[in-house]
C-alpha positions as CSV (number, residue, x, y, z in Angstrom):
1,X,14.1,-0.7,-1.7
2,X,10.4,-1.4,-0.4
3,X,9.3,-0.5,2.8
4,X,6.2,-1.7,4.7
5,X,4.1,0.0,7.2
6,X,0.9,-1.7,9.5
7,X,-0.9,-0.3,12.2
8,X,-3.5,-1.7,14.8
9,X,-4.8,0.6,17.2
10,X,-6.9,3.4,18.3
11,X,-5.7,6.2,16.4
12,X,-7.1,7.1,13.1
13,X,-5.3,4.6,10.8
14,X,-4.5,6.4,7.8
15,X,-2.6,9.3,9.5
16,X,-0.3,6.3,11.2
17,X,0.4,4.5,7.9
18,X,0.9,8.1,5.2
19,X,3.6,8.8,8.6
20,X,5.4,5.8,8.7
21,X,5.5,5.5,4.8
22,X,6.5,9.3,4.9
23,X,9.6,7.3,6.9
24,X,10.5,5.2,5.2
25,X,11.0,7.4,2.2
26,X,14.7,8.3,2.8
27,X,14.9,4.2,1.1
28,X,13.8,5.1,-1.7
29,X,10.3,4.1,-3.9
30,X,8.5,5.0,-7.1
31,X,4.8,4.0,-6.0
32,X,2.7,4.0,-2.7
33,X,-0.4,2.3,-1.5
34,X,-2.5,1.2,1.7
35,X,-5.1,-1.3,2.5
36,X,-7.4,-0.6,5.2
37,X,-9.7,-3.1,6.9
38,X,-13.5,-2.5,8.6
39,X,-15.7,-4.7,9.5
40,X,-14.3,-7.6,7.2
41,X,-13.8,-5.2,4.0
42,X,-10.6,-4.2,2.3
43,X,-10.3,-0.7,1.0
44,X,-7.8,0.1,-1.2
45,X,-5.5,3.3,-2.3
46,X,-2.1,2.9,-4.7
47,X,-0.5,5.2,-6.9
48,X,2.8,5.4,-9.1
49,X,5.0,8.5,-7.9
50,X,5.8,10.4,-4.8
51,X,4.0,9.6,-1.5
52,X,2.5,12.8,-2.1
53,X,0.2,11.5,-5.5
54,X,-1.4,9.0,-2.5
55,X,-2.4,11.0,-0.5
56,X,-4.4,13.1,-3.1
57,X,-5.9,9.8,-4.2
58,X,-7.0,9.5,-0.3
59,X,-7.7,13.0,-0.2
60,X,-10.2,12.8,-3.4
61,X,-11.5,9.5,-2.5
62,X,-11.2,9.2,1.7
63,X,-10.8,5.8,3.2
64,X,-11.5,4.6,6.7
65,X,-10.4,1.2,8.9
66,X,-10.2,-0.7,11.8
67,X,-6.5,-1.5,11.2
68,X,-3.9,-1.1,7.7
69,X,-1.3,-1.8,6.1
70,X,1.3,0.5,4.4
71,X,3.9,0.1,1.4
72,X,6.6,1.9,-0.7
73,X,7.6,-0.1,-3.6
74,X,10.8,0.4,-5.6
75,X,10.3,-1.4,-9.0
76,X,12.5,-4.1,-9.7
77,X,10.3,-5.9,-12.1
78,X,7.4,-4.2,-13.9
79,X,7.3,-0.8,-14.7
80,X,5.9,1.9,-12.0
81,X,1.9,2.1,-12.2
82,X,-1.0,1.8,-10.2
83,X,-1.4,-1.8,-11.2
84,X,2.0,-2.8,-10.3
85,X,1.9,-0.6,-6.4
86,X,1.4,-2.7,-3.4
87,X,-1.3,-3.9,-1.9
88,X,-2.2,-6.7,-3.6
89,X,-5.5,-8.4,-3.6
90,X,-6.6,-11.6,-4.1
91,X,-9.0,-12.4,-7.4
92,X,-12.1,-12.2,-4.8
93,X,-11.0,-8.5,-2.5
94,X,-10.5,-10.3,0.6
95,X,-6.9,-10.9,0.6
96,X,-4.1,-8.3,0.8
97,X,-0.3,-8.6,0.5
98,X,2.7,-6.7,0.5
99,X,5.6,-7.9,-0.1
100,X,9.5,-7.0,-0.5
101,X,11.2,-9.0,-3.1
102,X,10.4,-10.9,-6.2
103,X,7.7,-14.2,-6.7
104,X,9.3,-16.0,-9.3
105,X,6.2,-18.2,-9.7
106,X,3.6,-15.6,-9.7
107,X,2.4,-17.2,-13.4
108,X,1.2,-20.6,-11.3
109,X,0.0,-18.6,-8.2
């Protein structure tokens, strides 16, 4: 099962989203990633594994934001990777998704 995580707010964000991903963890996942916003950018963090390989990504490579978003992902089609973790981005880096479930028509999108 997936589980999805955002956070808008005055705390730091990445502390708010690793916690509620840490969570959702009981549902069960083989990759992790966040997306974090600031001033109109879109930083990115995924991994394949345990919550645990994201935050040494984060930990190697720190990230800031304004506000996030937060996802598990359990794979139910492609195999567990980087590439495959949520978030998404669009073709151009200012889009972001997450998303639990399957798009069928991900070929025409």
């Amino acid at each position: 099962m997936c589980g999805i995580i955002g956070y808008i707010g005055r705390k730091p964000v990445v502390p708010v989203l690793i916690e509620g991903l840490r969570r959702l963890e009981y549902r069960g996942y083989d990759s992790a990633g966040v997306a974090l916003v600031r001033n109109g950018s879109v930083a990115l963090r995924r991994s394949a594994g345990k919550l645990s390989r994201l935050e040494d990504s984060i930990r190697l490579d720190p990230i800031d934001g304004d506000y996030g978003v937060g996802h598990t992902r359990w794979a139910t089609h492609g195999r567990p990777s980087e590439e495959n973790a949520h978030p998404h981005r669009d073709c151009y880096g200012r889009i972001v998704v997450v998303l639990n479930g399957i798009i069928e028509n991900y070929l025409e999108l």
